[in-house]
N, C-alpha and C positions, 0 to 999 in steps of 0.2 A: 504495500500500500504505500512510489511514494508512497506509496502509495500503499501496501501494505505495511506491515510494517517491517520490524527485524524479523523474521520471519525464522524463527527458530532454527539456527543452524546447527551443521555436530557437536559435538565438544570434541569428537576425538579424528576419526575420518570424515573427509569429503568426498565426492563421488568425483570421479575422473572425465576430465570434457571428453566428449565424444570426440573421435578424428575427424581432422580439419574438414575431409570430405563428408562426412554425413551430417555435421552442425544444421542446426536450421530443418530438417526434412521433416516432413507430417508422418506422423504414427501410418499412415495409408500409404506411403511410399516404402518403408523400412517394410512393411507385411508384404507388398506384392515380391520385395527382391529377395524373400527369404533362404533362397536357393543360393547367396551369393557370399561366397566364403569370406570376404569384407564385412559383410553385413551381419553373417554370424557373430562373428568376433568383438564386432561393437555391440550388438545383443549383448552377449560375455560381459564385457566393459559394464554395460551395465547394469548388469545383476548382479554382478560383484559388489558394486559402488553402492547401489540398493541395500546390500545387506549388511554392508561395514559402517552404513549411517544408525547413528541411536536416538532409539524410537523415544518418543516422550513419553511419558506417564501420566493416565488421566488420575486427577485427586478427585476427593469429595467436596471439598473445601479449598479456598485460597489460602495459605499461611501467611503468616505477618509479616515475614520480609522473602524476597527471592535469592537472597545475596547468601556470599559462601560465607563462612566466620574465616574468614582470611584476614582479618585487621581492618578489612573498609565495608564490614557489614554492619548490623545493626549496633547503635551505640557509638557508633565511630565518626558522625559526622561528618563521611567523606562524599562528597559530589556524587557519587555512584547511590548511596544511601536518600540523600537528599531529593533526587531526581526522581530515584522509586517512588517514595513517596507523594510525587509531586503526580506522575502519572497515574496512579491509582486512585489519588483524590480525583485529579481530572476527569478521570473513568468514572467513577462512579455520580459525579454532580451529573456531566453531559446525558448520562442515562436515567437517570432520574429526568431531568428536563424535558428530554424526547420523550419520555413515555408519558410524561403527562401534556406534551405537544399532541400525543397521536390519538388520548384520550379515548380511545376502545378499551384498556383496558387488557393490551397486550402486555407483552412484560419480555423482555431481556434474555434469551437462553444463554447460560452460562456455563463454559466447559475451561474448565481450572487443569494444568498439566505442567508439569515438573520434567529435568531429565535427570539422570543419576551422576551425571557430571557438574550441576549444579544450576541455577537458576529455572527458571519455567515463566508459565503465561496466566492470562485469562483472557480468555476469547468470550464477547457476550454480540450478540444479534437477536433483531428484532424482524422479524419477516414479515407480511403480508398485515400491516397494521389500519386502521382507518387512513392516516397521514403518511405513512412510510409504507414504501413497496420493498425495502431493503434498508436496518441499518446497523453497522458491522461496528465496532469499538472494543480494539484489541489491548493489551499492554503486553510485554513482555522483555524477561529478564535473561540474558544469554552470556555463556560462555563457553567459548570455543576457538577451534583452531579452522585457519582458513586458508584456502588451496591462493595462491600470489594470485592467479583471474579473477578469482573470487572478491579479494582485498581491492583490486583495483575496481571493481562494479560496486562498493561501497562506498570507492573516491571517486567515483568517475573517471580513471585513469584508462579506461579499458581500452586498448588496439593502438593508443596514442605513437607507442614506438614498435610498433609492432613485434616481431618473433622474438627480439635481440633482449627486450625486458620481462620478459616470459623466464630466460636464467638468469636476473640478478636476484630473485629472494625466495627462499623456500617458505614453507605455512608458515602462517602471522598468527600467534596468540589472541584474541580478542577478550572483550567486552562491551555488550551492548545493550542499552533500554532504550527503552521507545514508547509513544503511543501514536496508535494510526486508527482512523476512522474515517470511513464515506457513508454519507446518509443521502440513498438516493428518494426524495418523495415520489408518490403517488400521481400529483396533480402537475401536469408540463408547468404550471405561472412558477411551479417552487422548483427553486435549484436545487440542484446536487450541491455537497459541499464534502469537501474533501480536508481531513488535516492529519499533521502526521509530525512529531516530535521526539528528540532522541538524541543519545547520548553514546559516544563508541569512544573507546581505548583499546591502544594495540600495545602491545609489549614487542620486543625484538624479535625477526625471524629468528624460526630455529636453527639456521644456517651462519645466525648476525648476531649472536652473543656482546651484550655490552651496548647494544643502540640504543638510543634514549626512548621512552616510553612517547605512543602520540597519544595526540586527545581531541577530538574534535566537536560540534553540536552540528545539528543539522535539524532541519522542519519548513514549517509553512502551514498557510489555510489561504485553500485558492476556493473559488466559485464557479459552477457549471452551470447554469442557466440555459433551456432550452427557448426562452422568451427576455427581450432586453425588456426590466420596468427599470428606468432610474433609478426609481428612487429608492429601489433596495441595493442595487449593486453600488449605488454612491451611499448609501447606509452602508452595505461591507468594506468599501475601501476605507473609508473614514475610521473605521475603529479599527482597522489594521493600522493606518496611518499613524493615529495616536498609541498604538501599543509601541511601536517603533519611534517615535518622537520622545518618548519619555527615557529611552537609552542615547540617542544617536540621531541628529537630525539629516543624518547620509543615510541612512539604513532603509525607511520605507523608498525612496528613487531608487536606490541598489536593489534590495529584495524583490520592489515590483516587478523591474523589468530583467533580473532574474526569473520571478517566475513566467514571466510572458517567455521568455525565452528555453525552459526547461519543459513546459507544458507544450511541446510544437511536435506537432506529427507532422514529420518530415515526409513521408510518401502521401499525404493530404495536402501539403504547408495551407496549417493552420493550427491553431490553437485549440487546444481540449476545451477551453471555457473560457471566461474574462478575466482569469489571474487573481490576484490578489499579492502574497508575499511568499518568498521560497528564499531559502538561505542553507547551506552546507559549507563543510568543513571549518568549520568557522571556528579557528584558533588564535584569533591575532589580535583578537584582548583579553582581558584580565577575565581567570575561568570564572570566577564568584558574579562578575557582569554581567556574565553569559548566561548561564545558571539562572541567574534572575528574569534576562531577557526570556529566554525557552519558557519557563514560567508566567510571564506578563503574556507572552502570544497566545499559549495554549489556555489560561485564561480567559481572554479576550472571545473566542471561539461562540461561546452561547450568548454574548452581548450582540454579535455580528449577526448572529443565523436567526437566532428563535424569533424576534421581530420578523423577520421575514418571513419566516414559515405561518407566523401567526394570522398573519395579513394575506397568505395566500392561498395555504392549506384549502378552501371553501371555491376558490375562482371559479364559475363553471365555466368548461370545457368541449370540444368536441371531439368528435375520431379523429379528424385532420391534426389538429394540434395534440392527441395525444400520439398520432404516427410520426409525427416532425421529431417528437419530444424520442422515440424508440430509433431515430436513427441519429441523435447523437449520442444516445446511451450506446449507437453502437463503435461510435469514435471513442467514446470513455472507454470502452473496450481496445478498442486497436492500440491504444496509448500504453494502456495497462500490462496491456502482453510483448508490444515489442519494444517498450523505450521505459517504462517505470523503473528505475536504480535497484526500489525495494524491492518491483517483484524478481527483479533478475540477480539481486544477490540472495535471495530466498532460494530462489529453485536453484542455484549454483552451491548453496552450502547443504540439501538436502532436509531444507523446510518443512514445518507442517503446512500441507496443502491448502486446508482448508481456510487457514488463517491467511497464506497466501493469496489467493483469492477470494479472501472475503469481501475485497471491494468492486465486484465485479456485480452490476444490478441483475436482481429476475427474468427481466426481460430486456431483448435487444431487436434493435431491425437493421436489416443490410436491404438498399432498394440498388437494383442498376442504374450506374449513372443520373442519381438523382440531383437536380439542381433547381431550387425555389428560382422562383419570376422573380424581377428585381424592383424591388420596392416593395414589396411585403417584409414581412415580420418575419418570418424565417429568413430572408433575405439580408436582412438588418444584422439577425446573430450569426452569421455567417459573415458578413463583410466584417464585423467585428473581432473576430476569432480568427481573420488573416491580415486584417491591420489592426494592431492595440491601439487603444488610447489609454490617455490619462485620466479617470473616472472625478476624480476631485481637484 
C-alpha cells in the first residue's frame, strides 16, 4: 500500500528473483510452456523461495508492543517504540471514525499475526459497508533480512545502475513500521483516499561489517476522486498544507509535487488522483522532527477526509457516473501493481498477501479505448490527473 504497507517481509530468507528472462510473465504464459526445461527450473526457483519464506502466525489478540526486548522495545523510549505507538493509536481513532462514517453498523474485521522472528501486524477491513465498498487499515511491525533488489525497491534505487550494483551489497538487516490505509467509498462524488506512514532502519550488509546504521521516514495522504468538487479537494490540500507548515514552510511545495510526480502511470501518463503530499527517505533533519512530522501528517488524515465523506457519502448518483467512477478504480489498480514501492517491496521480500493487496477496491472496470467528450466532468478529472495544479 504505497500503498500497502510494509508488507511483512522474512526475517530470515527471501525468495530468489526469477531469471532475467521470465520476470514480468502472467501465471498463463509460465502454464502453457510447461514443457520447457527453463521454465521448469524457474518453477524450482520458486518453490524453493516459497518454502524458505516464514509464514506468520495468526494471534487471538494484539499484544502490547510488537518490538523485540533488544534494548529499543518497550520502556526504552526509542523512535522505533514511539512510532509503534503512534500507528496503532492512528489505527484505531481512523477506524473508529469510518465506522461511525459508514453508520450500518458494520465493524472492522481484525486479523492480528506475529512471526517467530519477531514483530507482527494487524490487519483490520471493512467490506461492503452502507458508505464504504472497501476499507483496509493495516499496521505492522517487521524485522528482517532483505535480498540488495529488495532494499533498493524500498529506496527506490531499483535498475538505477543496472547489473554492476546488483554485486556491491549482500542482504540488508532491517527494520520497519508503518501504517497504510485506502478507503475506497461507495458513492463516485466520494474519493478514494489513500495514506500510508512509516518508519525503516537498516543495519550493515552482511557482507559490510562496521557500516553505519541508516534510518529513514517515508509516507503521505494523496486523494483519488472520480468527480473534481473544489471545495473538498481544496478542503484536502489545505490541511495537508498546514500539517506541513507547522514543521517547514518548503515541505508542503516539495511533498506536493512529489506526490504529483510519484503517483504517474507512466504507460497512461497520468496521474492516479489529484495528489496531495508524498515524502521518503527522508533523513536530513533532526530524527525527533521527523518523528513529530510523521505524527502531525498521519494525524491530520480524518480532519482532511471525514468532512468530505460527510458531505458526500448521500450525493445521488447514476450508472454513468458510477461506471466513470469503476474505470478509474481500475487505474488505482494498474498503479498499485506495477509502480506502488510498497506493493513491490512486499511481494519481493515474501509478504503476506492479503495485506499486500488490501488496497486494491471490490470492484474495477477496464473499457477499450475509452475517452470522455471534452468538456464534461469526466473530462475535467482526466485533464486534471495529466496536468496538476496547485489546489490552494
Amino acid at each position: 500500500m504505497a500503498s500497502s504497507l510494509l508488507s511483512t517481509p522474512s526475517q530470515t530468507l527471501a525468495p530468489a528473483p526469477a531469471p532475467a528472462g521470465l520476470r514480468g510473465r502472467a501465471p498463463a504464459q509460465v502454464h502453457l510452456s510447461r514443457g520447457c526445461p527453463a521454465s521448469r527450473r524457474s518453477r524450482a526457483l520458486r518453490v524453493r523461495a516459497s518454502v524458505a519464506i516464514e509464514k506468520e502466525t495468526p494471534e487471538s489478540e494484539p499484544p502490547p508492543t510488537f518490538l523485540r526486548e533488544d534494548g529499543q522495545g518497550a520502556g526504552s523510549g526509542s523512535v522505533r517504540e514511539r512510532f509503534e505507538a503512534m500507528i496503532r493509536r492512528v489505527q484505531g481513532e481512523v477506524c473508529a471514525a469510518l465506522e461511525e462514517a459508514d453508520g450500518s453498523g458494520a465493524r472492522f474485521v481484525e486479523d492480528v499475526w506475529s512471526r517467530p522472528g519477531g514483530g507482527g501486524g494487524i490487519s483490520r477491513v471493512l467490506e461492503d459497508g452502507r458508505v464504504f465498498e472497501k476499507a483496509g487499515v493495516n499496521v505492522s511491525v517487521v524485522y528482517g533480512v532483505m535480498p540488495p533488489d529488495a532494499y533498493r525497491a524500498a529506496k527506490g534505487e531499483a535498475g538505477k545502475n543496472g547489473a554492476a550494483e546488483a554485486q556491491k551489497a549482500g542482504p540488508v538487516p532491517f527494520f520497519a513500521a508503518g501504517i497504510s490505509s485506502v478507503l475506497h467509498p461507495k458513492n463516485p462524488f466520494a474519493p478514494t483516499l489513500h495514506f500510508n506512514y512509516r518508519y525503516f532502519e537498516t543495519d550493515a550488509p552482511k557482507d559490510a561489517p562496521g557500516a553505519p546504521r541508516q534510518w529513514w521516514f517515508g509516507g503521505g495522504t494523496d486523494l483519488t476522486p472520480s468527480y473534481i468538487i473544489e471545495e473538498d479537494v481544496k478542503h484536502f490540500h489545505s490541511v495537508q498544507k498546514q500539517a506541513c507548515d507547522k514543521f517547514d514552510p518548503s515541505f508542503h511545495p516539495r511533498f506536493k509535487k512529489w506526490c504529483d510526480d510519484y503517483f504517474y502511470i507512466k504507460h497512461r501518463n497520468e496521474r492516479r488522483g489529484l495528489g496531495g503530499i508524498f515524502f521518503d527517505d527522508l533523513n536530513d533533519y533532526d530524527q525527533e522532527m521527523l518523528l513529530n512530522f510523521a505524527t502531525e501528517c498521519a494525524d491530520s488524515v480524518l480532519p482532511a477526509y471525514i468532512p468530505i465523506i460527510e458531505r458526500r457519502k448521500d450525493t445521488p448518483f447514476t450508472e454513468e457516473h458510477k461506471a466513470w467512477q469503476q474505470l478509474r478504480r481500475g487505474r488505482y489498480v494498474e498503479f498499485n501493481l506495477v509502480y506502488d514501492r510498497g506493493t513491490t517491496f512486499g511481494l519481493k521480500t515474501g509478504g503476506r498477501i492479503e495485506s499486500i493487496l488490501v488496497s486494491l477496491p471490490l470492484t474495477a472496470r477496464w473499457q477499450y479505448d475509452h475517452k470522455p467528450e471534452e468538456g464534461t466532468e469526466e473530462w475535467k478529472l482526466l485533464d486534471a490527473c495529466i496536468n496538476p495544479k496547485d489546489w490552494i
